[in-house]
Structures are given as C-alpha cells and as structure tokens.
N, C-alpha and C positions, 0 to 999 in steps of 0.2 A: 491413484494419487499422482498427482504432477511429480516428476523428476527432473524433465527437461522441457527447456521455453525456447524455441527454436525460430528466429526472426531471417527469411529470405528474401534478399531482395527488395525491401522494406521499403515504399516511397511513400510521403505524405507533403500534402500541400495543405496552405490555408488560402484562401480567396485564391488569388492570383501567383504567390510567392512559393516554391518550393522550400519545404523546413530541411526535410532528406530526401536521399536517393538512394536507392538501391543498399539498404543498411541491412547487414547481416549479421544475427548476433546469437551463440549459443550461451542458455546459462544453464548449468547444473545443481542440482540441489546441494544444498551447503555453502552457496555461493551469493555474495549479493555485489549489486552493480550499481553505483551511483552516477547518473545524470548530470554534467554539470552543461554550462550553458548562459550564454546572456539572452536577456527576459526577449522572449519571443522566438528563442531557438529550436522551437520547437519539444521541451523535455516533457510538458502537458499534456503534448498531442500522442506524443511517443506511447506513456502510459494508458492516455485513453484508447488506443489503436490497439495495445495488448490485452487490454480489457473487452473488447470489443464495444467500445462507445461511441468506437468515429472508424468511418470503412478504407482503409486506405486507398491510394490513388493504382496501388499496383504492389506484387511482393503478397507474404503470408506470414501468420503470425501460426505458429502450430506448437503443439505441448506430446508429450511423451512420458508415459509411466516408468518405472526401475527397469523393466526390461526392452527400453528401448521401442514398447508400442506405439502407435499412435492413439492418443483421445481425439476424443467429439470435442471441437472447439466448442459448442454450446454446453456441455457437461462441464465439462472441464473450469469454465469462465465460471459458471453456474454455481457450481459445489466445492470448486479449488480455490477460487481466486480473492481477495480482501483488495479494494480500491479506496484508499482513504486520500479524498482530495482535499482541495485551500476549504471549502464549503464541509461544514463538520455533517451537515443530513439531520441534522437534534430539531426536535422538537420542541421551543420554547413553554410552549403552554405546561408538559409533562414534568416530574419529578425526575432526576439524576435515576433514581433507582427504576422510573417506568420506562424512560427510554433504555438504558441498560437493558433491560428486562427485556423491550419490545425486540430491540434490535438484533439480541442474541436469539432471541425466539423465532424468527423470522426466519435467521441463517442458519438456524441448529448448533446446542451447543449441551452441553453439561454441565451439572453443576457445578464441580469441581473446576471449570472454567469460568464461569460467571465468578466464582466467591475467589479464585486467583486474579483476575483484570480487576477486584475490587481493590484487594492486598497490592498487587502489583504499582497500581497507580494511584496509589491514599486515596481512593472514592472513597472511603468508609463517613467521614464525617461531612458530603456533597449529597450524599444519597434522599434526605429528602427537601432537597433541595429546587425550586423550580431552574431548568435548563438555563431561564432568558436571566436569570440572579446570577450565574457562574461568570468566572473571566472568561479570554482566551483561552488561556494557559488549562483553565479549569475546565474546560469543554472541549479540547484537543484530548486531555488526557481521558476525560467522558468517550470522549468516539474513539480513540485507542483502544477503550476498552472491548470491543467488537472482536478485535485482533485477536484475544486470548481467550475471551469469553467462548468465541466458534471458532474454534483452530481450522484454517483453510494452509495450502500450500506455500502460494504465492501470495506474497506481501505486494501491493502496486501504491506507492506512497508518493503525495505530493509535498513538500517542503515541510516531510511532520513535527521537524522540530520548529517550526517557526517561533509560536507564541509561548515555546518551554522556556524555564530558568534553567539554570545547569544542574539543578536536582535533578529536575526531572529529565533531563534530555539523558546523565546518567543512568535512568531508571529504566528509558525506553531503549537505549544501549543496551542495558545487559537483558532485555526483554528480546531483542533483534537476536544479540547471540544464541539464547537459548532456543530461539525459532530456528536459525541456521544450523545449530548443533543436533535439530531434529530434524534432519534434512529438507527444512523449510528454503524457500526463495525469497529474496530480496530485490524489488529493481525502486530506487528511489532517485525522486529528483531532487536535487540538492544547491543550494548556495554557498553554504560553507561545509566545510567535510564533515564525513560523522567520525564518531569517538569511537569506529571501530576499524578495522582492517576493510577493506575495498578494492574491487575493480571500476575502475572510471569512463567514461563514455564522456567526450568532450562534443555536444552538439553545434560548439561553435557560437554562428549568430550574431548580429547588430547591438550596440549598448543602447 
C-alpha cells in the first residue's frame, strides 16, 4: 500500500511554456495537499504526471510502502491510485447503478463498498437511472462513487467539488476525512479551499 508519494526534481512543460521546474514534494499518508493555481498553472498536468498520464520533461514521481520500500510505479499507479478528473468517464447510455457496478468491478472492490458510496453519496434514488438524465452535481457524485466503492490509497482529484451544492461538498468532506484517517492520500486541485484542514501548493500562473 502507498504511504508515501515522493516528487524529485519534478519538471513539466506544455508546448513551448514551462508549468514547473524542479518541484519536489513529500506527502505522507494521513496528509492531503491542495493545488491552488491560476487556470493553466499547471495543477492538471501535475495530477496527470503522478498518475502517470503525461511523462514529464525531467525529475520522478516514486511511492513508498509503511516501511519506507520502494513500489513499482506501474503497480502502484495501477492498484493504489483513484484519478478523478473535469471528465466524469460515465457512460451515458448505462443505468447510475450499471456504471457504478461497471466501474467498481473493473477496479476491484467489495460490497460493503459499492453499498457504502451508494449511502455515502444519496445514489440510492439515481440508481436506475440512465447516466445522460443525471445533472452535474448528480454524476460528480456517480463517479465519486469509485472512490469508496474500490478503496485505493491515493485520491488524484480534479476540482471535485465543482458542480456539488454545499450538501454535498459536506458529504464528500467527511468522506475525504475518513480516507485520510485511514491513512489514505490526498493531492487535489483546487479553486476555492476545501472544508477541511490542508497543505497548499501554490503553482502560481497567468490569469
């Protein structure tokens, strides 16, 4: 299991423009790290680069178990990691409850997960629902559901509160907590703060 997300060095560019350079950054489990940043500062890229969805220009992204080991970044990315971006991944054609189902079946997960992200995030009355019929708000909290349905280590989260009310962004709050108090990871990018305690990472950036 991921304990530590270990960033040396860290350079990423897009086209022609350098986002960072040389970013180094430990985080430990129990910990989450908010991304702030004006649009194009790179906090996208950041995410995807620990993901491994984009190779950086230089620097390494590496993870480490409770005693300090090194993991296989392919294992690790693979079986640890939850990347929830702007793009929820749903499948409009499917029911609330076949993608739920799909999604978590895909990643591995238990029941007692699947029937907790149902509770967690009011899918109870969305479920058979087709996907393309949800709102925003309604299909954020759909792909949320991933997160607790397959518990992985590390959370990699793009602006997941965006299309929440303050219900729900409460809901997804104490749902963060409870990942972190299980020595879950947290790196999220962010525009406005979240509703919980944080470390900040200011990328900077053009408005």
């Amino acid at each position: 299991m991921i304990h530590t997300l270990a960033l040396s060095g860290l350079t990423v560019s897009r086209g022609e423009r350098r986002l960072f350079d040389g970013l180094d950054l430990t985080l430990r489990s129990g910990e989450i790290l908010t991304l702030t940043g004006a649009n194009g500062a790179g906090k996208t890229s950041l995410l995807r680069a620990i993901a491994g969805l984009l190779r950086p220009d230089a620097g390494t992204v590496a993870f480490h178990d409770g005693d300090g080991n090194p993991l296989d970044p392919r294992e690790a990315r693979g079986r640890e990691t939850h990347f929830l971006g702007h793009f929820d991944g749903l499948k409009g054609g499917r029911t609330a409850r076949e993608e739920l189902g799909f999604q978590c079946d895909w990643l591995g997960h238990t029941q007692y997960g699947v029937d907790h992200a149902v509770q967690a995030f009011g899918l109870a009355p969305l479920m058979d629902l087709e996907v393309r019929r949800l709102s925003a708000g309604q299909r954020r909290r759909l792909a949320m559901g991933r997160l607790i349905g397959s518990p992985r280590a590390l959370w990699l989260l793009d602006e997941p509160m965006a299309p929440l009310d303050a219900r729900w962004r409460a809901a997804f709050a104490e749902q963060m907590q409870r990942h972190l108090d299980a020595d879950g990871l947290i790196v999220a990018a962010v525009h406005d703060p979240l509703p919980l305690p944080a470390r900040s990472l200011d990328l900077g950036g053009l408005t």
